[in-house]
C-alpha positions, 0 to 999 in steps of 0.5 A: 500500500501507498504511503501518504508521500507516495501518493503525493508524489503520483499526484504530481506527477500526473498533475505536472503531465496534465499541465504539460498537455493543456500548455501544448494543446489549449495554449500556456495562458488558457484557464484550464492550464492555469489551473493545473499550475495552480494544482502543482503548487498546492500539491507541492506544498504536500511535501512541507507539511509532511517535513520534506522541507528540500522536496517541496521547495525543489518542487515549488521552485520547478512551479515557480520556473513555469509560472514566470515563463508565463505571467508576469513579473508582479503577477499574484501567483507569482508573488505567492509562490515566493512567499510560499518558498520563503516561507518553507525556507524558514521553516526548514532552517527553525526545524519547524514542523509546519503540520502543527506549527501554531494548529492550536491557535488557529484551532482556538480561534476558530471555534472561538475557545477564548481562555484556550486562546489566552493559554497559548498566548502566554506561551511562545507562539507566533501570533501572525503565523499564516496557514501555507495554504491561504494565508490565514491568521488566527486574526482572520478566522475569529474575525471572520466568524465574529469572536470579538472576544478572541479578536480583542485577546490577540489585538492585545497581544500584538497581531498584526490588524493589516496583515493579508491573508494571500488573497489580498484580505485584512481580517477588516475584509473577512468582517466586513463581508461577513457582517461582524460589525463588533469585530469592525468597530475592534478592527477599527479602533486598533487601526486598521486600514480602511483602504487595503485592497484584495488582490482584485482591488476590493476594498472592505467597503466594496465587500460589506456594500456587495452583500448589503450589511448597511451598519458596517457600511455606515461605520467605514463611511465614518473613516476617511475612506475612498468611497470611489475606490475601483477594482482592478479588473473591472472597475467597479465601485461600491456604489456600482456593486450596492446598485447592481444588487439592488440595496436601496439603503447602501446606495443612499448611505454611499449617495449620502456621502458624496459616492460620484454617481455617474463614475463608470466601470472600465466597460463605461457602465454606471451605477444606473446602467447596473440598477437599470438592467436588473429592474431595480426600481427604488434604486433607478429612483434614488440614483436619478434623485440624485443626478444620474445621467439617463444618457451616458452610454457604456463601451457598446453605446448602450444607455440605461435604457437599453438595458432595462428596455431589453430585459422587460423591466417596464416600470424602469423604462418608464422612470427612465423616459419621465427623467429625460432618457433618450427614447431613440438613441443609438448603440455601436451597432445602431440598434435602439431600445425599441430594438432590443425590447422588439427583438426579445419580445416584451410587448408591453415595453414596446408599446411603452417606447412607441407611445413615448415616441419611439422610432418604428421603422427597424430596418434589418430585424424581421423578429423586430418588426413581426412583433410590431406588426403582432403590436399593430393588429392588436 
């Protein structure tokens, strides 16, 4: 029978040929051979928890070689696998046992033993230990699940509030996405940066108005916080995520705090293209309220209109229209919202449109223009 290191050692094997194959075959930059890279770094880190300090680093390394033919200098998983490497190298040369190194403490936190957490602290333990995996601090996970008990002992102690756990998050991420309001206000009041983004560019703020938790979102507007603050990838704001999702108290508490309300993604959409296209109308209302722009269009040329118009979403289209919206206005493609809502067959917005003064004459799109003729003879 295979032992546990045997097992590893097939694992990666076979991992390092499914990479070969999809780095020949789908090409190195393909998601799917991303992913199997991604495999052989986490197998290798098999061999570190298992004691083999040389095998994994040797391991890693040959991961690290792939992963700098590929990306870039200053890409994350790059960035990861030297600390990752560095991090086995230390424990090699403390004759660290990284299987159970700082177990208990994590342990604790986890499941929120707040007198066991205090034992370990008065013993020599390092506090900002991070899982090899994630990343994870003691701090993180209590933070997280929302023992403020716990998150005071090791704040008192010296963990570090800022630190990133290896996907860009502060323990202030991992509470204010988990609504931990108490844990927020502890986080807060031992400094912790409002601004640190995740390696996405999300900031606390982002993630607490992404899922709704207006108290946290309430408490980080008390800070200096940027309240336009974009990701990287795609340019989105807490306002455009609030809006998005259709939190009509977010995005009144983030209008209230001056959030620019015509700020465009980097695919030029806006708050008021994202409420628009999922139907959200206290959102549209409130976005209007307070000067959003009915005509700006996005990089396809689309406004919010068109985007409400071809989704059924008639009782936007109509605050749309009564607010100024441009009922012929044009895409890149020349298509109008008359257009989409024909084309989708929403009849009820077609008639919407038309009887705003909707250009009737579709030229090209015989979908289009049976449904208007189904209009006409009804």
């Amino acid at each position: 029978m295979q032992d546990g290191q045997g097992k590893y050692d097939e694992a990666l094997d076979k991992c390092k040929e499914v990479y070969e194959k999809r780095k020949k075959i789908l090409g190195p930059n393909h998601i799917d051979t991303l992913d199997a890279l991604n495999a052989w770094h986490n197998l290798a880190l098999k061999f570190a928890e298992q004691g083999k300090y040389d095998k994994a680093l040797g391991k890693l390394k040959e991961c690290l070689k792939e992963r700098e033919k590929i990306l870039k200098p200053n890409h994350p998983s790059i960035l990861e696998t030297k600390r990752t490497i560095d991090k086995v190298c230390r424990a090699r040369d403390n004759g660290a046992d990284i299987k159970i190194i700082n177990s208990k403490l994590l342990l604790a936190a986890q499941e929120g033993q707040l007198e066991d957490v205090n034992k370990l602290l008065s013993k020599d333990v390092e506090i900002n230990a991070q899982t090899f995996v994630k990343g994870i601090t003691p701090l993180h996970l209590a933070a997280f699940i929302g023992y403020v008990d716990v998150v005071n002992a090791l704040l008192n102690r010296g963990a570090d509030v800022n630190l990133k756990d290896f996907e860009g998050w502060t323990p202030l991420h991992r509470a204010a996405g988990n609504s931990q309001l108490d844990v927020v206000n502890a986080l807060l009041n031992k400094g912790a940066d409002v601004n640190l983004k995740d390696l996405e560019g999300y900031t606390p703020l982002h993630l607490a108005a992404k899922e709704g938790q207006l108290e946290v979102v309430n408490k980080l507007l008390s800070k200096d916080v940027e309240i336009n603050a974009q990701t990287a990838d795609k340019g989105i704001t807490p306002l455009h995520l609030a809006a998005y999702i259709g939190y009509v108290d977010v995005v009144n508490a983030l209008l209230n705090k001056d959030a620019n309300v015509n700020l465009k993604d980097f695919e030029g959409g806006t708050p008021l293209h994202d409420a628009a296209q999922n139907g959200h109308l206290d959102v549209v209302n409130a976005l209007l309220n307070r000067g959003a722009d009915t005509n700006l269009k996005d990089l396809e040329g689309c406004t919010p209109l068109h985007c409400t118009a071809r989704n059924s979403h008639l009782d936007v289209v109509n605050a749309l229209l009564n607010r100024g919206a441009d009922v012929n206005v044009k895409n890149i493609t020349g298509r109008t919202p008359l257009q989409y809502a024909a084309w989708n067959g929403h009849l009820d917005v077609v008639n919407a449109l038309l009887n705003r003064g909707a250009d009737a004459n579709l030229e090209n799109f015989d979908v289009a223009n049976a449904l208007l003729k189904k209009r006409c003879c009804c």
